[in-house]
PDB file of N, CA, C and O in Angstrom:
ATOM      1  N   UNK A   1     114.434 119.744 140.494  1.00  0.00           N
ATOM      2  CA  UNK A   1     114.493 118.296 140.512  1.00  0.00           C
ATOM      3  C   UNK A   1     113.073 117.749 140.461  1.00  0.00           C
ATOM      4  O   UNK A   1     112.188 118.160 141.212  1.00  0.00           O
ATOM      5  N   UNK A   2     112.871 116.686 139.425  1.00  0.00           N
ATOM      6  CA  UNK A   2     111.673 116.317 139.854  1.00  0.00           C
ATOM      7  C   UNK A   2     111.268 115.837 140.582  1.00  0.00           C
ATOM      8  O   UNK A   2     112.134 115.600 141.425  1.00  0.00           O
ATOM      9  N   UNK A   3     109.842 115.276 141.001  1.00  0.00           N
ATOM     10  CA  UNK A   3     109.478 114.983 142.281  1.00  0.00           C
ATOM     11  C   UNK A   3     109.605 113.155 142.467  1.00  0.00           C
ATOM     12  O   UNK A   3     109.507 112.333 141.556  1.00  0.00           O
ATOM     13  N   UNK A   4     109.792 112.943 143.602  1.00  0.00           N
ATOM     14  CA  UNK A   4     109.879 111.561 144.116  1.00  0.00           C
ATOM     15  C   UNK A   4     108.778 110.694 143.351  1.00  0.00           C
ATOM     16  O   UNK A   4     107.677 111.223 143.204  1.00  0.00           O
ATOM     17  N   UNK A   5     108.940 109.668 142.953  1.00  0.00           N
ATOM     18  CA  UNK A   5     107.788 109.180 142.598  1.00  0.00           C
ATOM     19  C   UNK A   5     107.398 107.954 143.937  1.00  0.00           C
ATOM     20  O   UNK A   5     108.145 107.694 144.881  1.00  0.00           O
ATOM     21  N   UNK A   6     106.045 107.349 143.675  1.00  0.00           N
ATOM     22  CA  UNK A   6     105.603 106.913 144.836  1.00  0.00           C
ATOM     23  C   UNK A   6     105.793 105.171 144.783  1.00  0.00           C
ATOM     24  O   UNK A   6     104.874 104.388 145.022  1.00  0.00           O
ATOM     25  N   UNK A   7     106.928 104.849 144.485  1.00  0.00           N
ATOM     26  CA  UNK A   7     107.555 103.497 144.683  1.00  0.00           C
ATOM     27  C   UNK A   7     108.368 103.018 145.203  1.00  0.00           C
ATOM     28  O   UNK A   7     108.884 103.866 145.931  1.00  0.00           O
ATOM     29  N   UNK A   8     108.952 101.905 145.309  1.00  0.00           N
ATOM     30  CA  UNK A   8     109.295 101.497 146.684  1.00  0.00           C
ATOM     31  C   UNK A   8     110.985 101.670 146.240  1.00  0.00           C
ATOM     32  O   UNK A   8     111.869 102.116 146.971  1.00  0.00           O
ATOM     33  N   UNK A   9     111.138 101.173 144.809  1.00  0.00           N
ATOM     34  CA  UNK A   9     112.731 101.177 144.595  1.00  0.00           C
ATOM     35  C   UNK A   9     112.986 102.341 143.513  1.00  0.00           C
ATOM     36  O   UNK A   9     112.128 103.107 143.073  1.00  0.00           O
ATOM     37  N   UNK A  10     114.131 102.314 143.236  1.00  0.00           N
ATOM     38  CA  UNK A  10     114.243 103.980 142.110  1.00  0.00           C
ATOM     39  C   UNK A  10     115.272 102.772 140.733  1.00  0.00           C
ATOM     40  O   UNK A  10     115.983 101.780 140.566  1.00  0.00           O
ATOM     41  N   UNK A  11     114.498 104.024 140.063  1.00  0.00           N
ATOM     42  CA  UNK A  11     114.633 103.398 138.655  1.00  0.00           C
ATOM     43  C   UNK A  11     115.515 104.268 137.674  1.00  0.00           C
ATOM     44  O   UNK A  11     115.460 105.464 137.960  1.00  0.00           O
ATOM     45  N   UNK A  12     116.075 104.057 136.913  1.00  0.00           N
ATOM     46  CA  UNK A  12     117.130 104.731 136.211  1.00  0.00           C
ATOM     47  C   UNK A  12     115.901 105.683 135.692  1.00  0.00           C
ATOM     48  O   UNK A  12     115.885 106.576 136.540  1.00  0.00           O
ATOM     49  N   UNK A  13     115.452 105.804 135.282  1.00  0.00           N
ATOM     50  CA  UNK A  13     114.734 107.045 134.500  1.00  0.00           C
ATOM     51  C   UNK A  13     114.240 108.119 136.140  1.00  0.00           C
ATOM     52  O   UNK A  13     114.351 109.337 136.004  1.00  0.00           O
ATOM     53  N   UNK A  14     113.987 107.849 136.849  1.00  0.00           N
ATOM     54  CA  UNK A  14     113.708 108.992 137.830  1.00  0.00           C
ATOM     55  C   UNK A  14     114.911 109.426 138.525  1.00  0.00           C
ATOM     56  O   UNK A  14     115.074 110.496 139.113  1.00  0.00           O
ATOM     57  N   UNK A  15     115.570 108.655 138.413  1.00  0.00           N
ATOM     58  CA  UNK A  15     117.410 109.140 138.924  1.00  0.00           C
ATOM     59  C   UNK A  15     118.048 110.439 138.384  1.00  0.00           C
ATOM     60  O   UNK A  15     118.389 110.395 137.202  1.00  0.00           O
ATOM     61  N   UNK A  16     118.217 111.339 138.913  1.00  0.00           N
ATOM     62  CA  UNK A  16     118.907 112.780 138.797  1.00  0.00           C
ATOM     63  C   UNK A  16     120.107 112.744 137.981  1.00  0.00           C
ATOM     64  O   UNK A  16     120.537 113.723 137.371  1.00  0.00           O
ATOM     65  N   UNK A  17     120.804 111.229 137.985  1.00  0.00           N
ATOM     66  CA  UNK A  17     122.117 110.721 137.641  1.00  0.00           C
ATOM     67  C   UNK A  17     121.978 110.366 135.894  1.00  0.00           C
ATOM     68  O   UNK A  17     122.900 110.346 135.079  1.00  0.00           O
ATOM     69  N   UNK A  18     120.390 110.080 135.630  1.00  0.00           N
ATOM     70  CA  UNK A  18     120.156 109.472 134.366  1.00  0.00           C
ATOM     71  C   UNK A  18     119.931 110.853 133.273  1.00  0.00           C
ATOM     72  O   UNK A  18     119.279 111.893 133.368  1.00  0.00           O
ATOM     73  N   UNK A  19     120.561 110.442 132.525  1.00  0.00           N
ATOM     74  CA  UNK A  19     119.877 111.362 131.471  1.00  0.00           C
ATOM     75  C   UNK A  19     119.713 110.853 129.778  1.00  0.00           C
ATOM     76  O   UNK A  19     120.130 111.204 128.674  1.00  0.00           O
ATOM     77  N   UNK A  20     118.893 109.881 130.330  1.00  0.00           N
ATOM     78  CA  UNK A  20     118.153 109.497 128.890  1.00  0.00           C
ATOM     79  C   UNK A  20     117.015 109.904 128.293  1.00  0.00           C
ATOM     80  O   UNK A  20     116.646 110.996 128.724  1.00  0.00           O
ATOM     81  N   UNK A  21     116.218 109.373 127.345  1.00  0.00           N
ATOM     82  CA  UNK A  21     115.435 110.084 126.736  1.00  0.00           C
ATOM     83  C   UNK A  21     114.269 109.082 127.021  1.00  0.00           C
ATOM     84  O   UNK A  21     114.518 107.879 127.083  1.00  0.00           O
ATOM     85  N   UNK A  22     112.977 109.566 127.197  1.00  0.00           N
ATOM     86  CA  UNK A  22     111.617 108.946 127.466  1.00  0.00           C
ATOM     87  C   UNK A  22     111.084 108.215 126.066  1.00  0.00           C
ATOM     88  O   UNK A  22     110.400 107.192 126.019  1.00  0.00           O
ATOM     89  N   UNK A  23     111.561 108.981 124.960  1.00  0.00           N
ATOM     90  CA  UNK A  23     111.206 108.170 123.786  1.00  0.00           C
ATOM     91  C   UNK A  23     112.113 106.723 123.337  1.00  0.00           C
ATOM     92  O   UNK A  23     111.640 105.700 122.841  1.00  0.00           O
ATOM     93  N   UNK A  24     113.739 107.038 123.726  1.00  0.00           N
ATOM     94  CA  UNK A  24     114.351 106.141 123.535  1.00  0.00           C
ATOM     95  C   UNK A  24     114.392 105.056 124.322  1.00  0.00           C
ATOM     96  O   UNK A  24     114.819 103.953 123.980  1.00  0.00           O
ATOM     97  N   UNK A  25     113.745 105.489 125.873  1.00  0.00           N
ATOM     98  CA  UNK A  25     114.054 104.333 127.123  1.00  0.00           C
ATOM     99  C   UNK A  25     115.440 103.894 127.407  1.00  0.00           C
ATOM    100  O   UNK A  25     115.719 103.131 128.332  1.00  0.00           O
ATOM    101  N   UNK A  26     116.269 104.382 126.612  1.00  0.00           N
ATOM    102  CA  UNK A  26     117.912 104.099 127.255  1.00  0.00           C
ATOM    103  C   UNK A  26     118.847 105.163 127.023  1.00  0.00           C
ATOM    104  O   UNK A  26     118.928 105.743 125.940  1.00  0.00           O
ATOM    105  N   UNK A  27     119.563 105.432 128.038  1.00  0.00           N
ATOM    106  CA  UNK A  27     120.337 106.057 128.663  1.00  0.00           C
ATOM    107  C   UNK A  27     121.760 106.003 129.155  1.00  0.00           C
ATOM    108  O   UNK A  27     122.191 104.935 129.590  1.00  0.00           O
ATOM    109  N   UNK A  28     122.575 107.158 129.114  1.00  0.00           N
ATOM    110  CA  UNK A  28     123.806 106.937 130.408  1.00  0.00           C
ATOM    111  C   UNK A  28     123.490 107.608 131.291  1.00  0.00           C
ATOM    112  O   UNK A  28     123.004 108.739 131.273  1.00  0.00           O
ATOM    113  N   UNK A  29     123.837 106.720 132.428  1.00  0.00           N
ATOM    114  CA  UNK A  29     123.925 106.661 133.606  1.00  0.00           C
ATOM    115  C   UNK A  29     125.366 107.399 134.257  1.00  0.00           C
ATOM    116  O   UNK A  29     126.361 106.806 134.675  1.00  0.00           O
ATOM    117  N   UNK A  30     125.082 109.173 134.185  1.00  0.00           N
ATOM    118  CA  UNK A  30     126.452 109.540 134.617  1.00  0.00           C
ATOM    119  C   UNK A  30     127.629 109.072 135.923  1.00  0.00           C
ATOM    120  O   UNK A  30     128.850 109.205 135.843  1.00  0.00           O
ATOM    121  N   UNK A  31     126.743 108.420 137.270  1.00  0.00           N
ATOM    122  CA  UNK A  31     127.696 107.392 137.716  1.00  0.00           C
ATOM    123  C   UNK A  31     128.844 107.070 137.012  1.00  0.00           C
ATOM    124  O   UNK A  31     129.950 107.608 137.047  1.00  0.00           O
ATOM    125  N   UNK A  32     128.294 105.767 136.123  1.00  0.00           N
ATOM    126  CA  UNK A  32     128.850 105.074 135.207  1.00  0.00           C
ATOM    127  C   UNK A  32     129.806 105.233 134.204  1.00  0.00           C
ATOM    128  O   UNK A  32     130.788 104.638 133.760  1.00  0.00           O
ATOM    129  N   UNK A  33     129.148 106.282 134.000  1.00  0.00           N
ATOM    130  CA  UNK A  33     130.249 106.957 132.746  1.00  0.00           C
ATOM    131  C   UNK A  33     130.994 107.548 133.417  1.00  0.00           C
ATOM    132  O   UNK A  33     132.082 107.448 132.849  1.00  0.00           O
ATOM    133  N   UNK A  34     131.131 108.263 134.511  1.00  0.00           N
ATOM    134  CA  UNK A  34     132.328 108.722 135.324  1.00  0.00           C
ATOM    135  C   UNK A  34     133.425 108.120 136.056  1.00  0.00           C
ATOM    136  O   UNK A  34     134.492 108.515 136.526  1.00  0.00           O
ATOM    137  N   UNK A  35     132.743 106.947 135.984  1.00  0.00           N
ATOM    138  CA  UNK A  35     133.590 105.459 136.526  1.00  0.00           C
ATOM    139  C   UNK A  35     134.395 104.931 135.808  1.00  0.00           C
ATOM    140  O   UNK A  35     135.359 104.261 136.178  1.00  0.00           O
ATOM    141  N   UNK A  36     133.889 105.331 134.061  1.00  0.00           N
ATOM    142  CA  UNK A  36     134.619 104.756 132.967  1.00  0.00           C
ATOM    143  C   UNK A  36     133.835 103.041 132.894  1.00  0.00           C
ATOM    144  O   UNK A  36     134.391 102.232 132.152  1.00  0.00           O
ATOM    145  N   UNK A  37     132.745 102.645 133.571  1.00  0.00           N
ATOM    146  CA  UNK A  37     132.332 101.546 132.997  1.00  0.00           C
ATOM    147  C   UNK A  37     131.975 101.351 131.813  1.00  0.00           C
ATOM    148  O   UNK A  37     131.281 102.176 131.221  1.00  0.00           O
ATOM    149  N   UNK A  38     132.406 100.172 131.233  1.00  0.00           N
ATOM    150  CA  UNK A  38     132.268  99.460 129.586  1.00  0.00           C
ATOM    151  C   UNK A  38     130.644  99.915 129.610  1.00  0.00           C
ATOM    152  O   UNK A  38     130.126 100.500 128.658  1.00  0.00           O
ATOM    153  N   UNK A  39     130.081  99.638 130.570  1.00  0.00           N
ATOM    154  CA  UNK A  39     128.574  99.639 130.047  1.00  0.00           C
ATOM    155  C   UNK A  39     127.577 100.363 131.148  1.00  0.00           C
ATOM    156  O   UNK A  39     126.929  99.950 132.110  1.00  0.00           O
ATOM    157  N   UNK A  40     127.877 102.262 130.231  1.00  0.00           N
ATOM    158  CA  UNK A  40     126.985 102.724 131.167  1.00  0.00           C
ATOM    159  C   UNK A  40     125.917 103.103 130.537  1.00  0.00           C
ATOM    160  O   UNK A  40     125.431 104.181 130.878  1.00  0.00           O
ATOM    161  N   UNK A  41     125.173 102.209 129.294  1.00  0.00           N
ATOM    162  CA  UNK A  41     124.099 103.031 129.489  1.00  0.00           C
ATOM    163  C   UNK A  41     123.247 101.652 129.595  1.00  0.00           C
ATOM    164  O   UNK A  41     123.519 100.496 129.269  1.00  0.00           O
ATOM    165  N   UNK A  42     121.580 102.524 130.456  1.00  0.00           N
ATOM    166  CA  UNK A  42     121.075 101.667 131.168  1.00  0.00           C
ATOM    167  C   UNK A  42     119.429 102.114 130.308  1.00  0.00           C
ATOM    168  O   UNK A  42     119.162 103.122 129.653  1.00  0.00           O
ATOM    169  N   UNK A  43     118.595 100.958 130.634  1.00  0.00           N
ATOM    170  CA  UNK A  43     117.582 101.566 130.717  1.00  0.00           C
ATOM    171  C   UNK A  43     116.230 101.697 131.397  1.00  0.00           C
ATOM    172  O   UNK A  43     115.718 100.949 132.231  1.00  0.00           O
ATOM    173  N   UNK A  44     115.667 103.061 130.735  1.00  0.00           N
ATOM    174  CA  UNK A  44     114.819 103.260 131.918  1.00  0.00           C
ATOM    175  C   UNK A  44     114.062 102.705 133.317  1.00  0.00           C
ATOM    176  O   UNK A  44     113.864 103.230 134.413  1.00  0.00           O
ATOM    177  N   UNK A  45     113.776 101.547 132.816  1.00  0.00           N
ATOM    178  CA  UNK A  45     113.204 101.036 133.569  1.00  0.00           C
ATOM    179  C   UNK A  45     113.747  99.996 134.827  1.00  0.00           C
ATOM    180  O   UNK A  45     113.085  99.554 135.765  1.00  0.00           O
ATOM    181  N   UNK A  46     115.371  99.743 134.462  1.00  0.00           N
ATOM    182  CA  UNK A  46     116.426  99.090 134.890  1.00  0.00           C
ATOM    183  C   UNK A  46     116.532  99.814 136.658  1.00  0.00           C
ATOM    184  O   UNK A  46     116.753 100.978 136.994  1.00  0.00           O
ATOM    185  N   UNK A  47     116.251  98.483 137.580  1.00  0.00           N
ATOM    186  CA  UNK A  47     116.277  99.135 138.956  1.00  0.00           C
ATOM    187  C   UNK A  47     117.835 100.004 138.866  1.00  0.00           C
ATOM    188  O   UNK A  47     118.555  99.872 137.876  1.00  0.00           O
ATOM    189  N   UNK A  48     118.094 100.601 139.654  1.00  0.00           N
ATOM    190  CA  UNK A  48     118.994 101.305 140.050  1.00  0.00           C
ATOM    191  C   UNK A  48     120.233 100.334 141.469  1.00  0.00           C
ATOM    192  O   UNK A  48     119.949  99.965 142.608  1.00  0.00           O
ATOM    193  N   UNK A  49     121.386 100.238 140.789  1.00  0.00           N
ATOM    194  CA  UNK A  49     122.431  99.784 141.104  1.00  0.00           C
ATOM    195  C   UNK A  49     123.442  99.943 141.883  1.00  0.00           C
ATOM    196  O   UNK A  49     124.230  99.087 142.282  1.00  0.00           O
ATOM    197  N   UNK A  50     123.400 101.508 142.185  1.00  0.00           N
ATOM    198  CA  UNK A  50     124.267 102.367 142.525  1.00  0.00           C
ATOM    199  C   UNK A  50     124.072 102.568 144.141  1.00  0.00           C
ATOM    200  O   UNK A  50     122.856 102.514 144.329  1.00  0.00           O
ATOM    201  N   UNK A  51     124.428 102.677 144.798  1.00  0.00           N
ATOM    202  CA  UNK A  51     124.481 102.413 146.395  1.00  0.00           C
ATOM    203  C   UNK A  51     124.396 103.727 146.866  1.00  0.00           C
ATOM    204  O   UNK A  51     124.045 103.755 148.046  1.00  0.00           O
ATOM    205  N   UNK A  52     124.643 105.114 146.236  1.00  0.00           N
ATOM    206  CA  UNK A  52     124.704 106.247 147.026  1.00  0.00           C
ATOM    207  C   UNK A  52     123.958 106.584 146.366  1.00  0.00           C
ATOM    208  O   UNK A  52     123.682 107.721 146.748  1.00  0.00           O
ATOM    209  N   UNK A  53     123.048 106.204 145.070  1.00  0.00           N
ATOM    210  CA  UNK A  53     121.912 106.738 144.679  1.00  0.00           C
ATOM    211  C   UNK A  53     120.446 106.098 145.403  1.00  0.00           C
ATOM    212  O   UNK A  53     119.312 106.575 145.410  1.00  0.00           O
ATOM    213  N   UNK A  54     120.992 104.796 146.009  1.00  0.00           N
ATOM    214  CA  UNK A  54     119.697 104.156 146.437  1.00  0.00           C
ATOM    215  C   UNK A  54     119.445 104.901 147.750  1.00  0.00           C
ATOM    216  O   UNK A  54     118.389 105.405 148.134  1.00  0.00           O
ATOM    217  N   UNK A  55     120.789 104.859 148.437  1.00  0.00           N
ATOM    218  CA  UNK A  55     120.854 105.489 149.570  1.00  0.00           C
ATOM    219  C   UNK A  55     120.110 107.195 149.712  1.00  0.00           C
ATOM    220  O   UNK A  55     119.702 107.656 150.778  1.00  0.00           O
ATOM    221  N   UNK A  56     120.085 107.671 148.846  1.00  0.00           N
ATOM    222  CA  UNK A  56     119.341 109.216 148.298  1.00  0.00           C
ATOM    223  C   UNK A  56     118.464 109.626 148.158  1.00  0.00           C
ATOM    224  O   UNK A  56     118.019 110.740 148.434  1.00  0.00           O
ATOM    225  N   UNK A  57     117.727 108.090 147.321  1.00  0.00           N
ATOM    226  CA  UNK A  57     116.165 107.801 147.024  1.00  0.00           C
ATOM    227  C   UNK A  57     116.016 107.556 148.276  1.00  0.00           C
ATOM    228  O   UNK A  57     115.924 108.558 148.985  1.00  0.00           O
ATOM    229  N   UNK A  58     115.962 106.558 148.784  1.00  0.00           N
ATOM    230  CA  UNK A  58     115.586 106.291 150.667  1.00  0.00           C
ATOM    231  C   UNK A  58     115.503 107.507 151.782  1.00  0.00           C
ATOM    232  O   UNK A  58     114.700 107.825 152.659  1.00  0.00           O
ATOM    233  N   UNK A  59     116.662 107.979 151.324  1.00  0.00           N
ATOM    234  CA  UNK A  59     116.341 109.564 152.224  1.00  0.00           C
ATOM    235  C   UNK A  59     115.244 110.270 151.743  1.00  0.00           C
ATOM    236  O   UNK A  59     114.356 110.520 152.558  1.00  0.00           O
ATOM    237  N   UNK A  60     115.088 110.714 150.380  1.00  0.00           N
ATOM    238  CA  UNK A  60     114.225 111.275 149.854  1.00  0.00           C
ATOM    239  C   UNK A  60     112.738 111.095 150.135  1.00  0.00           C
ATOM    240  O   UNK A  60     111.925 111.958 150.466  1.00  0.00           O
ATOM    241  N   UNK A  61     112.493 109.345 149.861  1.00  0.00           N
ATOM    242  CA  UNK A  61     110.942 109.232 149.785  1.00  0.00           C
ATOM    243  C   UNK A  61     110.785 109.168 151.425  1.00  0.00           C
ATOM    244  O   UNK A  61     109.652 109.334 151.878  1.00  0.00           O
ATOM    245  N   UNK A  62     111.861 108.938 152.315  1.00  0.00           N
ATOM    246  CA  UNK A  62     111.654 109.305 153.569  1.00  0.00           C
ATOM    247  C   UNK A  62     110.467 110.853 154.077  1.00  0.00           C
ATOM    248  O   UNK A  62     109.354 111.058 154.562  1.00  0.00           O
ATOM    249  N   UNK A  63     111.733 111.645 153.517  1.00  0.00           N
ATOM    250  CA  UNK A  63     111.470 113.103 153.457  1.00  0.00           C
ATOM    251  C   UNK A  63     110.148 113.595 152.634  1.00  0.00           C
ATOM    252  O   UNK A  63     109.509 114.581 153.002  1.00  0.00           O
ATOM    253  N   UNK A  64     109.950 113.162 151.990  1.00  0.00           N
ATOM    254  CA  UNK A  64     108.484 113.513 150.962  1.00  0.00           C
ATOM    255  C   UNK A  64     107.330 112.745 151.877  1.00  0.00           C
ATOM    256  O   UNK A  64     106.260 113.342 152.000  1.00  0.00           O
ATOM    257  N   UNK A  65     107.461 111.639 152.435  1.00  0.00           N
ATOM    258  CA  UNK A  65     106.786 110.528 152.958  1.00  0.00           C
ATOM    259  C   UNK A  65     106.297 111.349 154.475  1.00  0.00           C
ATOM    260  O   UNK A  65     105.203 110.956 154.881  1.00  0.00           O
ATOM    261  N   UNK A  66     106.893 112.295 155.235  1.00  0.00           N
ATOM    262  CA  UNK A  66     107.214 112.758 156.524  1.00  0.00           C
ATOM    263  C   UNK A  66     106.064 114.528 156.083  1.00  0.00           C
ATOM    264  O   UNK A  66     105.063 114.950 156.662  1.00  0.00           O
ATOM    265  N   UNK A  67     106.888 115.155 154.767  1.00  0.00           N
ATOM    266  CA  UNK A  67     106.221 115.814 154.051  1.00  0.00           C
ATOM    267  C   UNK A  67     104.863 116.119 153.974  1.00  0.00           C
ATOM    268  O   UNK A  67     104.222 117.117 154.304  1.00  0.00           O
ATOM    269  N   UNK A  68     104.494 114.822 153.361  1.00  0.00           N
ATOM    270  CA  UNK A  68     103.254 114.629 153.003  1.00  0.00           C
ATOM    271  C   UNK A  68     102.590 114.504 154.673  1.00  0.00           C
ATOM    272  O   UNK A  68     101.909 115.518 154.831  1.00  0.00           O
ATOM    273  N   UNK A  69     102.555 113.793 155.721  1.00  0.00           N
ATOM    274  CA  UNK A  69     102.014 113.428 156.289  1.00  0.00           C
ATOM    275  C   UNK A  69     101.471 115.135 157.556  1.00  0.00           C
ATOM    276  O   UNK A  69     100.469 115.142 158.272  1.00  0.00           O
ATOM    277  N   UNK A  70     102.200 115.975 157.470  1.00  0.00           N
ATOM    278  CA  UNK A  70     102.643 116.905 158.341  1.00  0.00           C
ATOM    279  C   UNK A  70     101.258 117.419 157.729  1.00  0.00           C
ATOM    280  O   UNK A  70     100.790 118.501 158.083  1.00  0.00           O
TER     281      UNK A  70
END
């Protein structure tokens, strides 16, 4: 997985969930598409929407944040 990046909110392109392309900047958002939403693809740069992904990132940069400091 790649690594946390050092910002405050998470963005569809650093999301584990995204798998778009860096050249194209837009993406589906497997959430989304597993939900069957009309409109899952997102892009990159599009904050992140998803409540158990935000919730993940927050744990995460917690954990990297705790990480780092040790």
């Amino acid at each position: 997985m790649a690594p946390i990046p050092e910002r405050e909110v998470l963005h569809c392109k650093d999301c584990p969930r995204w798998y778009g392309a860096e050249d194209d900047e837009v993406g589906p958002c497997s959430i989304k598409h597993a939900r069957g939403d009309k409109k899952y693809l997102t892009h990159g740069s599009h904050e992140c929407d998803e409540p158990e992904q935000i919730k993940w990132f927050e744990t995460e940069k917690l954990a990297h944040k705790r990480r780092k400091s040790s």
